[in-house]
Each structure stands twice: as C-alpha cells, then as structure tokens.
DONUMI-392288 format. One record per atom (N, C-alpha, C, O, CB): residue in one letter; x, y, z. Coordinates in pm, whole numbers, plus 50000, padded with zeros to 5 digits. Glycine has a CB too. Layout:
BEGIN
AXYZ
...
//
This chain:
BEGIN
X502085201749387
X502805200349262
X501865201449142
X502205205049030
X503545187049258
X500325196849190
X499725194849065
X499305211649017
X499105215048901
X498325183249085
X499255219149113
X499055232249016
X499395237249036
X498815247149082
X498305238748981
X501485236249024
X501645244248939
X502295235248791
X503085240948716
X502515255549010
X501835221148765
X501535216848649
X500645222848534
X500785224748413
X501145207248680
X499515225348646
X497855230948578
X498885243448521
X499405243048410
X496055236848723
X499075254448618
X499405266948566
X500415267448448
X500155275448359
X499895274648673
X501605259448436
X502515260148317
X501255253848234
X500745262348161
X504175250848322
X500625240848228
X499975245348070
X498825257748058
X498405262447952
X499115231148002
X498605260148138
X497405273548116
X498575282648026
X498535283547903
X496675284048306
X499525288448103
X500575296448035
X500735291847872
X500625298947773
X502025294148119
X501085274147882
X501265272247763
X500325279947639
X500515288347551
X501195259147764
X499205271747689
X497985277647606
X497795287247574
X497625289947455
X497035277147637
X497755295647664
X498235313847645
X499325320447544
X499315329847464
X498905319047786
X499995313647577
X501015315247486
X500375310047339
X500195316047232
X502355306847539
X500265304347357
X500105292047182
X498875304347120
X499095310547015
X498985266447215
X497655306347200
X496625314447180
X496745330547156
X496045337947088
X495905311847285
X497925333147239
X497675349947206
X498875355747138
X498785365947069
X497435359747349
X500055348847159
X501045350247118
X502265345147017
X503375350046998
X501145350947188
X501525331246948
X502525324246866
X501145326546742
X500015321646739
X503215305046929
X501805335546655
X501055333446520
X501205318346425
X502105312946361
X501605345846428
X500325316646444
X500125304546355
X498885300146305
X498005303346385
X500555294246412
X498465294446214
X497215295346113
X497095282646162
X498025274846179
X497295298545936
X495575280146190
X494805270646259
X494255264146186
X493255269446139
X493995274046340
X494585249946138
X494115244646041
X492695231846119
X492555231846242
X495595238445952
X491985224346051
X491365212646087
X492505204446128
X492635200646244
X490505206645978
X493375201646030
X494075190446035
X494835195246174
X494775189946285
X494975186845891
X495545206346136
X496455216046298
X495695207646431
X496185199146504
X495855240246320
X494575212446434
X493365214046554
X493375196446587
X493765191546693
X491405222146479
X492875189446479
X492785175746516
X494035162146547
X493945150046566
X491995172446413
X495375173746537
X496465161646530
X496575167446686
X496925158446763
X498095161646398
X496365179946748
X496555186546893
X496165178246950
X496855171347024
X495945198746939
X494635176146924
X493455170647032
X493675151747074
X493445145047175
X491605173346934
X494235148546933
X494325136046941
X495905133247027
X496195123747100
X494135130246784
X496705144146992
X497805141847095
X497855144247235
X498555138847321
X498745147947063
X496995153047243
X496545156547369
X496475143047470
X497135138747565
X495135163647350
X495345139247397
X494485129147456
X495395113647445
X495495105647538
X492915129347364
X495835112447347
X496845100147376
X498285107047540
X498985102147629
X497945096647158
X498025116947498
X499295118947607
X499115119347761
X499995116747843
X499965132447579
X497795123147789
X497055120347888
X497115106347921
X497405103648037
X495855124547864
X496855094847823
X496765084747888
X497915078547892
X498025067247939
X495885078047852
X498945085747840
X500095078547909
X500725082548001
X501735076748041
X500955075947846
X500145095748067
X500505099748195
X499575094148308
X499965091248421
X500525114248196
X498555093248271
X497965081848384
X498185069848352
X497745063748450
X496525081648409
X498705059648254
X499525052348283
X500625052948363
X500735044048448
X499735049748206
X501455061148356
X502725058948452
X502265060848598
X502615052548681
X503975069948420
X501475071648634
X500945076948729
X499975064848833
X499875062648954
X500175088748660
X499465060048728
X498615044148788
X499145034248785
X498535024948839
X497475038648726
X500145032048740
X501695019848756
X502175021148952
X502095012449039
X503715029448612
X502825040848963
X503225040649029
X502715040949156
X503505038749248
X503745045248999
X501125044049191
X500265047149288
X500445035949314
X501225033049405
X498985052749276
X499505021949209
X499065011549198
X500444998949294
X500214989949374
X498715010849023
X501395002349256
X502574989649325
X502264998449454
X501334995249528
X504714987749258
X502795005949473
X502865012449643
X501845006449717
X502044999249816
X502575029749663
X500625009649665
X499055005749727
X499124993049756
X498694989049865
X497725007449629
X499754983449655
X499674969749670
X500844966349742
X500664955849804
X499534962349545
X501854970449757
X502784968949827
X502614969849999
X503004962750091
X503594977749771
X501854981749989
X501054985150160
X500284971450200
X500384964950304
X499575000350157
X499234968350048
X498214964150131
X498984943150158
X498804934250242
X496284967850019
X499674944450050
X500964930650119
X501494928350230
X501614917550288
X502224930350072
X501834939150265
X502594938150390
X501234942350536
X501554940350653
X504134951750370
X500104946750506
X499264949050596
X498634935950598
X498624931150711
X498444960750574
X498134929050513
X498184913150568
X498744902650586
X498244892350631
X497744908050542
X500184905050540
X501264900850614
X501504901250752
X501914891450813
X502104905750572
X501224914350815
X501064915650930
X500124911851029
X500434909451146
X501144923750930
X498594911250965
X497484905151010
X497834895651033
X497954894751155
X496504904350949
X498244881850957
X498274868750944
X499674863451057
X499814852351107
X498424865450770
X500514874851071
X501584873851156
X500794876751309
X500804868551400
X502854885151109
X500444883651312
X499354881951437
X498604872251492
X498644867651607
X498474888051424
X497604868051359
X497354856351358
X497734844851404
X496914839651480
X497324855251290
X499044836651379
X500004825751407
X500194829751526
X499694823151617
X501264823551324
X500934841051555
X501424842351723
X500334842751817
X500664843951935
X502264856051758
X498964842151788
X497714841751882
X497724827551905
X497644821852013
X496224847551819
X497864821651771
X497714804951812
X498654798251892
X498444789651978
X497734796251695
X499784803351851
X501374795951919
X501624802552015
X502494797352084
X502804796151833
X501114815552066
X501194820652219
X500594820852290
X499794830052307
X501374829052250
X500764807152392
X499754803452497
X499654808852623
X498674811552691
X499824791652522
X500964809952644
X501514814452801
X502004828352807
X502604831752705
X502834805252855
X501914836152886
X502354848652927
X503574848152851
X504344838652840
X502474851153082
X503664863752783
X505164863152695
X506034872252797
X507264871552797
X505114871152506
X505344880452879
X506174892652923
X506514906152866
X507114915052926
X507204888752938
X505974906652715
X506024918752659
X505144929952669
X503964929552704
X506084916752555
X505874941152633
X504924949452638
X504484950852514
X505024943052436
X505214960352695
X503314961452445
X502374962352387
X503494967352254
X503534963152139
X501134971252458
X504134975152305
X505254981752186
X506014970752165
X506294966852052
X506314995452231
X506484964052291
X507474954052204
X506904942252106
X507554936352020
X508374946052309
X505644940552138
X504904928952064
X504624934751927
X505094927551839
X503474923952140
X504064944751885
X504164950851764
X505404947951678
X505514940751579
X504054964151786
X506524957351759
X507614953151702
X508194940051630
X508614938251516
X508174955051778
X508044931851741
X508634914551655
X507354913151570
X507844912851457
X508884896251786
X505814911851552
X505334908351444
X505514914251354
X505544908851243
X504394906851443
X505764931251375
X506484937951244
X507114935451219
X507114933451098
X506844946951218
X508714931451308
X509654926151174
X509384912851122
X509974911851014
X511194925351206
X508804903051149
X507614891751064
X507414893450996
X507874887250900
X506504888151079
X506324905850978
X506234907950841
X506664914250754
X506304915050637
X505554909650820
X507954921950839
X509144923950702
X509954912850622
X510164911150502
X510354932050753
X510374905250753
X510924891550705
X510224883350606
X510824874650542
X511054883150813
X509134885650593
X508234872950469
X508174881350341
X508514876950231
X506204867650516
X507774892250361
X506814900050273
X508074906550134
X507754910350021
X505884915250393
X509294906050186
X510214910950068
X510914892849986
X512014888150016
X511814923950162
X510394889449934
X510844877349881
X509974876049739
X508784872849742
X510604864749994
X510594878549630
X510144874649495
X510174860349425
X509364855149349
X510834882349417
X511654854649487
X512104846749424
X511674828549469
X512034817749421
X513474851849430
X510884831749569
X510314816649617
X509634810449560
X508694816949515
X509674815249715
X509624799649534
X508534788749496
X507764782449562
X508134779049674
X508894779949447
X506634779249521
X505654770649611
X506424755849632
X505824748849714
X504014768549528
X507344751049587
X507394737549606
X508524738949700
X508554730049785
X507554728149478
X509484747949706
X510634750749790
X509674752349980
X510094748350088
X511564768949709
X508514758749952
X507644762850096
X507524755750149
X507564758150270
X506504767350110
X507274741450106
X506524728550159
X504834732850214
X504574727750323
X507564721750306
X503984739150170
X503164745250233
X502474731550225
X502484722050147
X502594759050181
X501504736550405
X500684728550461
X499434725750372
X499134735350302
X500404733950586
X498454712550355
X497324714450262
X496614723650315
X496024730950236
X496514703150234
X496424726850493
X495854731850494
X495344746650511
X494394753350552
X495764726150521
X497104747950429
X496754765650444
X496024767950285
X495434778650276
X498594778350468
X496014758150147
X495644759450026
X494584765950041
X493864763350136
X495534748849955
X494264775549952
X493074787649976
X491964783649813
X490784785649785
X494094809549970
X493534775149716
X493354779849585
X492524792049484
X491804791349384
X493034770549556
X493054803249568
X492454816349524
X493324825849516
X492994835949455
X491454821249604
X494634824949574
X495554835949626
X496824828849647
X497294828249761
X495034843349765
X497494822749538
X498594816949544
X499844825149709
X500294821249817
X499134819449362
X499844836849628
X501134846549762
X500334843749857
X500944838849953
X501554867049762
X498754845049880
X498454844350036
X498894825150108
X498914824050230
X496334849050051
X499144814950037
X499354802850097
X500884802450096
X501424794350171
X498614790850025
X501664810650015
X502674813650082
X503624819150180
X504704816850233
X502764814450052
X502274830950176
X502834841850265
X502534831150422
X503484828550496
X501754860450247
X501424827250443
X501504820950522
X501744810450593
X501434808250710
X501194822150524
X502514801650495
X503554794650513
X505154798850574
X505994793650648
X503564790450400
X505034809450507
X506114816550551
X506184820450708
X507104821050790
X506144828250470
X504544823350713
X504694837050862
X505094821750982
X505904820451074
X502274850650926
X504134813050925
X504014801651047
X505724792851101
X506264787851200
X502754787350967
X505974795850951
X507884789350994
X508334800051074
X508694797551189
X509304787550840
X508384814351020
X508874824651106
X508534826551278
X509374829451364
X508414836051037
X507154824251299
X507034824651418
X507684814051528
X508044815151645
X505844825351421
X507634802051418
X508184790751503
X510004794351534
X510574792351641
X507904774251404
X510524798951429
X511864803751432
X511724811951526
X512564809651613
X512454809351315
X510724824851565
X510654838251661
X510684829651771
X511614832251848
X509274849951655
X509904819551806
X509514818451979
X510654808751984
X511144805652093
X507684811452045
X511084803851874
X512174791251954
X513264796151994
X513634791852103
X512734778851867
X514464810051903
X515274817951934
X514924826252080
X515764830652159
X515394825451817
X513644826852092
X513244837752259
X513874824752345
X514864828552407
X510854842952317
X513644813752360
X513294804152422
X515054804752442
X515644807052548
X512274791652349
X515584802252321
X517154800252346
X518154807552422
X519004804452505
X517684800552242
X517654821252347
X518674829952388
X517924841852527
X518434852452561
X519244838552228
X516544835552587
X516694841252686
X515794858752653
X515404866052744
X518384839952713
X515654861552512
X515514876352492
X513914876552473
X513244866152472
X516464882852353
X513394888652459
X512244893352448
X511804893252289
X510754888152250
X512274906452514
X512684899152211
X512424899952063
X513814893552005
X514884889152046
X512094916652007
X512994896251864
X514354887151781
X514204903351634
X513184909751606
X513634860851692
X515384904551586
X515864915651536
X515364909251419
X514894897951431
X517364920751557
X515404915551293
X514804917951126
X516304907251090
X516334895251065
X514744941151034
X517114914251096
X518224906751059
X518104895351088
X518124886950998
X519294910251102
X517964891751214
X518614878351265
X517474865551216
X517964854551192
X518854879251457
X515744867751202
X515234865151191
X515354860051038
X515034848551012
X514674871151250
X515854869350932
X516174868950816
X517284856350787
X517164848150695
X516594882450787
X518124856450860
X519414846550852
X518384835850884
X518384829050781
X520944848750969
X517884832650931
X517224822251003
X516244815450889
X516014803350896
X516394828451138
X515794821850806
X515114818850705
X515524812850580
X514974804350509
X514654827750686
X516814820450566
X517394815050447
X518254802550499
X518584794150416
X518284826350367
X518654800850642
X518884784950686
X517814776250626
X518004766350556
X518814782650853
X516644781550666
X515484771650621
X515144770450488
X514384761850444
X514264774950679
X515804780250414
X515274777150298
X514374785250225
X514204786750103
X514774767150314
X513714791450349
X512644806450324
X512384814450266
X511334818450215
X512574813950367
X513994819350272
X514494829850159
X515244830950147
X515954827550242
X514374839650145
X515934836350034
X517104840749989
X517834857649981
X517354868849959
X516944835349871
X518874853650003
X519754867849992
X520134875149897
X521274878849871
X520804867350032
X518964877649831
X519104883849693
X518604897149693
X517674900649766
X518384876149586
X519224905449608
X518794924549616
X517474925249599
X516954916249533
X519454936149484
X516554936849659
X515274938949644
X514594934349484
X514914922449483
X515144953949679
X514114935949398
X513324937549267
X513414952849263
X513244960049361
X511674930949266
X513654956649154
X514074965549082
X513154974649149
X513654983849214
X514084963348934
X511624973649143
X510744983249153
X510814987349305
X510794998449359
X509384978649101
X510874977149345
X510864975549537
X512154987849564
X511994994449667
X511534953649620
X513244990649491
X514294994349544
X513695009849528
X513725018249618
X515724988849476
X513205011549410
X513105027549301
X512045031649394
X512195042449451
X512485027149092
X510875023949422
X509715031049530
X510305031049651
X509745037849737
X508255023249551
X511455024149684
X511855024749875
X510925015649888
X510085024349869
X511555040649994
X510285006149903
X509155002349930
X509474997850088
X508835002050184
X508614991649822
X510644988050097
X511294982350235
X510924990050334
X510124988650425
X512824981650244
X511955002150287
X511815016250414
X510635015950415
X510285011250523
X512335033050388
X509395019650322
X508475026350358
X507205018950472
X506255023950532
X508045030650228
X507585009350465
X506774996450536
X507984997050661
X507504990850756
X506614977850419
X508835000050684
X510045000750799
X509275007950876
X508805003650981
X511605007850768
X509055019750830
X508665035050888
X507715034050944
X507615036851063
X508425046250803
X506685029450868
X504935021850940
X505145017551053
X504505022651144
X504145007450867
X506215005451086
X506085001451213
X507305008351297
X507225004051412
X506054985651216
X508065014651289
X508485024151351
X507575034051391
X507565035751513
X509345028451291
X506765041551322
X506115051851370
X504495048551473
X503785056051539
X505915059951233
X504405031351436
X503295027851520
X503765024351656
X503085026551756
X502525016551462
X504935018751658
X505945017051804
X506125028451865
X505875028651986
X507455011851785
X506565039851807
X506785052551896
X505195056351936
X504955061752043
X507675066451801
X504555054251878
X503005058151911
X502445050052051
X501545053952125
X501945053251767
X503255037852062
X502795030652165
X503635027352237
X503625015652275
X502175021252140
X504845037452288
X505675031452327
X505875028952510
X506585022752589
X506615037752256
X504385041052505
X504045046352649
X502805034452715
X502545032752834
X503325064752634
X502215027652600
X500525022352620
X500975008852723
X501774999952694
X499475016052427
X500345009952828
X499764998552929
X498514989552903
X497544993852840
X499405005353053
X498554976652953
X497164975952932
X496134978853051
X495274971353097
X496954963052885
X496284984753067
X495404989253157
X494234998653074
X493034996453091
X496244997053271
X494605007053002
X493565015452877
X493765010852767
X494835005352740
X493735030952848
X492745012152677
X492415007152534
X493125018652457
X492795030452449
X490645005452495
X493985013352412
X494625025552298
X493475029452161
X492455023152134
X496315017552210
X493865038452109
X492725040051986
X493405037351841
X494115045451782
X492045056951982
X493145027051804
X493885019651711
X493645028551536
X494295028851431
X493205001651726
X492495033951581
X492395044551479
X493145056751444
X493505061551336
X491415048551492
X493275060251565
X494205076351574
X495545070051492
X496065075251393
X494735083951783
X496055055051573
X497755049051557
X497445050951406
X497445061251338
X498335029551621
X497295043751387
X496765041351230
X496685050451109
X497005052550992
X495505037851235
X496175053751191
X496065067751043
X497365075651063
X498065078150965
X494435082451059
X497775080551207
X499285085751201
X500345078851121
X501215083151045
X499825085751335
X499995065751165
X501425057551078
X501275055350935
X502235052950862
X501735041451131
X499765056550887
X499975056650724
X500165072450671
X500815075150570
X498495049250642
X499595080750742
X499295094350700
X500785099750664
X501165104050555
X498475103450824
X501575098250794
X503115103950829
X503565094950769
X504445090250842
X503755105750976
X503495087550646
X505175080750585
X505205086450471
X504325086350384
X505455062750555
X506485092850471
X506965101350354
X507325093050235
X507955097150137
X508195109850394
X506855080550252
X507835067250147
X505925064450057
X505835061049939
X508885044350301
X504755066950143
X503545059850070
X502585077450078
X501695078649994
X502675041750187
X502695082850122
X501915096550148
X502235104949980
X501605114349932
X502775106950317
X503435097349919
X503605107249780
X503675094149651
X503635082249680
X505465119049787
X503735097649560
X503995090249458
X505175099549382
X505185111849385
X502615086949376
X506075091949320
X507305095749231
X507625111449355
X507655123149318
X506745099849007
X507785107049480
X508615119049564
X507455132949601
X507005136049712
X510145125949443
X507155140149450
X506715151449428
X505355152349439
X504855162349491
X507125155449323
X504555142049390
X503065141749395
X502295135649522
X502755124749556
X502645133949277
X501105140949609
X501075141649648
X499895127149630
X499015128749545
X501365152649673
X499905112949711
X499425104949687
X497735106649676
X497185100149586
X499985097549764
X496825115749772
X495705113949726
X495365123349654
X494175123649624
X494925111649803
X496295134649598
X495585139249475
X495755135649368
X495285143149282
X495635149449453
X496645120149305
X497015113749236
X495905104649237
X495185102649138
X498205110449257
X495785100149329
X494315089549351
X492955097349306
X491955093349246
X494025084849539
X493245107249348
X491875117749298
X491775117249151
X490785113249090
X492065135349339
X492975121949092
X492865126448978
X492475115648844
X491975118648736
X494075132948969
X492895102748893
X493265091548820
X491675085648807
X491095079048720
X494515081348902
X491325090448918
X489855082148930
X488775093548863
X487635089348883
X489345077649123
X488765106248792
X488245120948774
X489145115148583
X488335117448494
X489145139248925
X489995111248548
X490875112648474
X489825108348299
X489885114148190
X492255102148539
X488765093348353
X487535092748248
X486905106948196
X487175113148093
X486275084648322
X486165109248281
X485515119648262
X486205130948232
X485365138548183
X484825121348351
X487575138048236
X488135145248185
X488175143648041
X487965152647960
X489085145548241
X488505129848011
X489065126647855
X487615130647786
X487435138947696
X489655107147818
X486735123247847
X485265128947773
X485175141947744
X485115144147623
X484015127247855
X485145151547813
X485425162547786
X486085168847720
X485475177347655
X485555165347837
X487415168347705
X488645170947600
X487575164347484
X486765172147435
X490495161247634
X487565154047453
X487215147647337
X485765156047262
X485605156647140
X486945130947382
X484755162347367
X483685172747327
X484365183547293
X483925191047206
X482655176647432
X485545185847355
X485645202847346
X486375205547207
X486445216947161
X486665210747488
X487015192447131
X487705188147048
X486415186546885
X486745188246767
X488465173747127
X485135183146934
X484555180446875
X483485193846839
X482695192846745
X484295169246923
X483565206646926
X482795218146901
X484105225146861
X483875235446798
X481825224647028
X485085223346874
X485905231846811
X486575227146663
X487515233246613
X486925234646911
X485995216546607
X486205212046492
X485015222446404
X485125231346319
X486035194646492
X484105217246462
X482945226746373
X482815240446385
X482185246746300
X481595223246401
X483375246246488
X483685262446510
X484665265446426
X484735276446371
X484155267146656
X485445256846410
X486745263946318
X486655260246169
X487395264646081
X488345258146370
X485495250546151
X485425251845989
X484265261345975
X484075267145868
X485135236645899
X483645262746059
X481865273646027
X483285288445988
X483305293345875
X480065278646274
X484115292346077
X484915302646063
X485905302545940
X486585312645919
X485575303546180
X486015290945853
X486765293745769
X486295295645658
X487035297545561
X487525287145765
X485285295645652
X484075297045527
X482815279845519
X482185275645422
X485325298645329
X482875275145634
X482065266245627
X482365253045574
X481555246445509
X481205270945573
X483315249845596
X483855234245536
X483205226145609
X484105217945590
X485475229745547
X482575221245666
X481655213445756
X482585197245742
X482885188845827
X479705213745686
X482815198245605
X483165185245600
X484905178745692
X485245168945759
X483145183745428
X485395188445651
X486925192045738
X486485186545899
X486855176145955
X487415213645740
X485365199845962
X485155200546062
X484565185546137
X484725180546249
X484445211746058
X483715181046002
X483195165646119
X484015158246100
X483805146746138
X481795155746099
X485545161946024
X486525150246024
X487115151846174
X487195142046248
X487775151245893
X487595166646220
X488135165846306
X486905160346436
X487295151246509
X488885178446309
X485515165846458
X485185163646530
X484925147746574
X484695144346690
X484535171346519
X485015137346441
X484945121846444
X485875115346542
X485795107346636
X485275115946306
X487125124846455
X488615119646539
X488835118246674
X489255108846741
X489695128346519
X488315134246716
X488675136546824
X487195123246958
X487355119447074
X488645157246821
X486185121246877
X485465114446946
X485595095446965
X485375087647057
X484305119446889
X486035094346833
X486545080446791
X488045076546863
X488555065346859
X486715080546618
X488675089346934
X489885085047006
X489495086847152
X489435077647233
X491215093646965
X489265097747171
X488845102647346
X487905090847351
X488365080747404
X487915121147386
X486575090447303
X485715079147414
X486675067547436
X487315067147542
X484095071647344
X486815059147354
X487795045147348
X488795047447487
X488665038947574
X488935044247176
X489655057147509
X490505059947581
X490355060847705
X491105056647793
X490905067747547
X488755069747724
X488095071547845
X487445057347907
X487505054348027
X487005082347818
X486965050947826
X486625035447811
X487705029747884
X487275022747976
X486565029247654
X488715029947879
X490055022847892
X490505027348014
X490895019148097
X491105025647779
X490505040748040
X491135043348177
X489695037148286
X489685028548374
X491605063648197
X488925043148247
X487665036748348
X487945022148333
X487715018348448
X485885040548295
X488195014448284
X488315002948252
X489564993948372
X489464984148446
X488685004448092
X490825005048336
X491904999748454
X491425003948579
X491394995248665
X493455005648442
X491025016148613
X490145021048761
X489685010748839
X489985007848955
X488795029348737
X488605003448732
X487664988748768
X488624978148831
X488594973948946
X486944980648614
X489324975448751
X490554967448730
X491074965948903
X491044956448982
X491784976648612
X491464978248912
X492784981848975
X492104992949076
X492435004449048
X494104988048857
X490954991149223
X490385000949273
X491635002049368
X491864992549443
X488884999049325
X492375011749371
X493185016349491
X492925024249612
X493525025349719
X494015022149450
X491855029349564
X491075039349670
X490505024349781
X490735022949901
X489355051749568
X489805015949701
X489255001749841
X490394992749874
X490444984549966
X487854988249778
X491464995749770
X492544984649846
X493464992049946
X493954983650022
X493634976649731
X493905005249976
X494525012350048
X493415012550143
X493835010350256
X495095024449992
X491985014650139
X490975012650278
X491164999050327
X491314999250449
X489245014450247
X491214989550287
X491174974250321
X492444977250378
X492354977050500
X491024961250196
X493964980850327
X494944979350413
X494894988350521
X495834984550591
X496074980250352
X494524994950560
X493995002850641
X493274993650769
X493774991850881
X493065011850556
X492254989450730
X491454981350827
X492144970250862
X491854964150965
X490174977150780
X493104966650783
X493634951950828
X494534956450932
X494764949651031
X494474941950706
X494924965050917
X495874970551021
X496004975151117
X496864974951205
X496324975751007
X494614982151095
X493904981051284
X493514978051328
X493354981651445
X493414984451357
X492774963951245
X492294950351337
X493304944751394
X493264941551513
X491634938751263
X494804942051282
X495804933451349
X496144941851476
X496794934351548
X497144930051252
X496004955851546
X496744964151661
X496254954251753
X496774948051845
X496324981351696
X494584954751681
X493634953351811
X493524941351884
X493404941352006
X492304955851780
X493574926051780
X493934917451814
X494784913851884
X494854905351972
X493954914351762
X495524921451835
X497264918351890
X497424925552077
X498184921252165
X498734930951745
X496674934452084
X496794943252210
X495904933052328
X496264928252436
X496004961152180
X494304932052233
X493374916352314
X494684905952386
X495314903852490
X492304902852144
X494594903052293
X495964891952316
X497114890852411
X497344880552474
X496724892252213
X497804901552418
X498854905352531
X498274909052618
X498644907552734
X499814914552512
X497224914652584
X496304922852774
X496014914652827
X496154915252949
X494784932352797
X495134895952738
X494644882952816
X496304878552886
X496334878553009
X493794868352683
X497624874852814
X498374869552863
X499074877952980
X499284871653083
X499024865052769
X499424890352977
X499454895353110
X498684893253200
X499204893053311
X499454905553114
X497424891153194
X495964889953258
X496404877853380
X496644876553500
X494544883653122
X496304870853256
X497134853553313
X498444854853405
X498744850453516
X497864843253159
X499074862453312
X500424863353427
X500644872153532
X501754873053584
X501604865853368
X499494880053576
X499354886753717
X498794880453823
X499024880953944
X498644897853713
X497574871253721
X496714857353794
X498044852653899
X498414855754013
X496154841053648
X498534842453778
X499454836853864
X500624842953947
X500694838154060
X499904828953798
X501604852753914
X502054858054055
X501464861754159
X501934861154272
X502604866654051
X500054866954119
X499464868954277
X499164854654364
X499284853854486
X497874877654267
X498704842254265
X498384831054334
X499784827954398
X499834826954521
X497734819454240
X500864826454327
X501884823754393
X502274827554513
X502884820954597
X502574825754336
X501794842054517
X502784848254620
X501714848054758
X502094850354873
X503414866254566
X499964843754708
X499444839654823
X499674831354863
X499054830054969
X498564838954835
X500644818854829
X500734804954856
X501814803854985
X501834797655091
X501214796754715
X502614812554922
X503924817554960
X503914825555141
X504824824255222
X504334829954821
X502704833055163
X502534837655293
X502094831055422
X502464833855536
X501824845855279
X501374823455389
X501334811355531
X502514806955534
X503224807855635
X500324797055527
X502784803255460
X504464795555543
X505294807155607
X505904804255710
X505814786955404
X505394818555566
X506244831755614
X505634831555754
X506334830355855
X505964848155521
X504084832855757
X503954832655899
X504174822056016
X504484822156135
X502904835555908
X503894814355933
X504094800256066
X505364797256099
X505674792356207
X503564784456024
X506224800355998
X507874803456049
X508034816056144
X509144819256186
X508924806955907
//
C-alpha cells in the first residue's frame, strides 16, 4: 500500500512542478514545507496510535497467557489427561477470559497482598484474575467430568464472581477486532499442535511465529497497511522530517538567489522550515522512545514461547506421572491373575 502512496505524491509533485503554472513565492515555498511537515506528523500520529494499541494489546494478552500458565503449573499437581492441544486451548481461553475487561476495579478483585508488584497496577490484576479463573477452570473439570471448559462458560462464571462484567468491548477493542485477533492466535497455535505427542519436542519457534505472522487481525494496521512497514517507517519517520526540513531550508535560499537575491525572504523561509521540522523530529523520536513497539511486539513474542514451552514441560511431566502409575498398577494387578 505504501507505494503506491509514495507514487500518487511523486505524481502529485510532478504535476504541481511541470504542469500547474504558478509563481513560486518564499512565502508559497515556506507555508508548503511547513504544511508538509506538520502533516506528516499527524500521520504518524494516527499511524502510531494505531500500531501502538494492537502491539499493546498482543503484548496483554501474551502475558496474560504466560501468567495463565503460570497458576495452572502451580494448581496442577496430578495428571490432567490432556493433550498438548487441548491444554493450550483452556489456558487460551484464560486468557481471553481476563484480558478483555476495562471496567474492573482493584477493590472489586480482592487481590492477594501477595500478588502487589506496586509497579504494574493491570499486572496485580490481571493476576488476580487468572488465579480465580483457574480455580473456576479445574473446579468445573472436576464437576462436570470434562476435559476443558469453553470461553463462554468460563466467562459466565466470572461475572458470578464478580470478575467481570457483561459489558460491550471499548470502543477501540471493537474498531481494531482486537478479541478476534488474539482468538485467531490461539486457534492457529492449536491447529499447529493438534497432531504433537509428547514424545518429541515441538519447536515453539516455528508455532510462534506462524501464529503471530498468519493473523490477518495484527499482521496489518488500519486493514491496508502492512504492520512492519508501518513499524519501519514510524521508526525512519525522525530522520525523514530532518531532511524535509534541510531540503526546505536550501530551497529557501535557491529560490531567493533566483529571484534577484532577496537573501532576506530566503533565510525567512529557510528559519521556518528549520524552527518547525527539527522540534517535530524531536517529538516523533521522542514518542518512538516513549512507545518502543519494535521491543514490545519482541517481548510478546518471547513470552509466548516460553509460555508453549512451559506449558508442554508441564503436561509431558504429568503424563510422565500418569504412565508411571498405570504401569505400576497394572504390575500389581498380574500376580493375582496368575495365582488365580
């Protein structure tokens, strides 16, 4: 998408340059450059709004998921009987179940002292949250006999408790898909494993990168743009403005040396154009700092294939355990067959 952005303004320019007569003034030249350049940064404003929630939205729900792993390592002692796909599954919907809730309060959570981090308010919630949920997950297995517990049902279960509420996404959550797009993640990491035994080490890297690479909900920004050349560009976007703002500043003095030498015209425009572009360039480098999406989409990344890996450790020890014991059993079980 981005070029054929580039190409309509090249055209533009072309146009404006070879074909629209019009007398090129200082003032002309310096109200361009300065619009230029303000307009730029309000396209990487919107552009770094919309990367920026997605990214953080991923990397929410990727330690949401970690930490949902987490709890069920502690609270799952005994052989569960699942397989590797189905265990994914219920901590994924875990951490769908926690991770869409705006409207909670810390005092409604009852959170434990000792989950207080006092650094990361959502993280002592979130994990307040995951630890009620799991207790809700294994006590419903326990009841009803089943292997997993569904997104839905898990959800009802929460707002019994108090957890959460049944209220429509947040505005932004709905306009990015964000739900789906975190749906799809663990859908597409389940079909990836839907075959895996433990008997071989799956490669949590390959899963991983398939399931972030392939979601059509985080792979784009606003539909059309393509997410890492948005990330590219945004982070390239300083040093562009610098540039505009030079090229703004030799073409102030080129176009008064050409009009008979007004110099003075010319270092007005060339001031302008420098007294707006640096400041601006200042500013976007400034939110970049702010707001690194390139290390927080890597961090969600890694959290997410530590949580596979943990999570796979984990079920491979409790199967481990639970082959232990049917085989002990069923040696126990054969002397008496014979002596009968």
């Amino acid at each position: 998408m981005f070029k054929y952005i580039f190409m309509a303004i090249l055209a533009a320019i072309s146009y404006f340059v070879f074909f629209y007569d019009a007398v090129l003034t200082n003032q002309l030249i310096g109200a361009l450059f300065v619009s230029g350049i303000l307009g730029c940064l309000l396209i990487f404003l919107i552009f770094k709004v919309g990367l920026h929630y997605k990214i953080n939205a991923l990397n929410r729900f990727a330690l949401s998921f970690y930490f949902s792993v987490f709890e069920y390592k502690k609270a799952q002692k005994t052989p569960s009987g699942l397989s590797y796909a189905r265990s994914v599954r219920e901590q994924g919907d875990i951490a769908l179940a926690v991770n869409f809730d705006p409207t909670l309060s810390t005092a409604t959570l009852k959170i434990p002292a000792s989950l207080y981090s006092g650094k990361d308010p959502f993280l002592d919630k979130l994990r307040a949250k995951i630890q009620e949920a799991e207790r809700i997950k294994l006590k419903a297995r326990q009841l009803d006999g089943k292997a997993t517990v569904i997104l839905e049902k898990t959800k009802d279960l929460l707002v019994e408790k108090h957890l959460a509420d049944k209220t429509p996404p947040a505005r932004l959550v709905g306009v990015f898909d964000i739900e789906n797009g975190v749906a799809h993640i663990v859908d597409v990491t389940v079909d990836e494993i839907k075959e895996q035994g433990y008997g071989d080490t799956p490669d949590y890297e390959i899963i991983t990168r398939i399931a972030f690479d392939n979601s059509p909900y985080f792979s784009t920004t606003f539909k059309y743009f393509d997410s890492e050349d948005v990330l590219a560009i945004l982070f390239r976007a300083p040093f562009m403005i610098i540039l505009l703002g030079i090229i703004g500043t030799f073409a102030g003095f080129y176009l008064a040396l050409g009009q008979g030498g007004d110099i003075k015209s010319g270092a007005a425009v060339a001031i302008v154009s420098s007294l707006v572009g640096l400041p601006v360039s200042l500013l976007m480098d400034y939110i970049n700092t702010l707001f690194p999406d390139k290390s927080r989409y890597q961090q969600s990344f890694n959290k997410y294939k530590e949580s596979l890996e943990i999570l796979f450790n984990h079920e491979r020890e409790l199967d481990s355990i639970g082959r232990d014991r049917r085989k002990g059993s069923v040696q126990q079980s054969v002397p008496e067959t014979i002596f009968e």
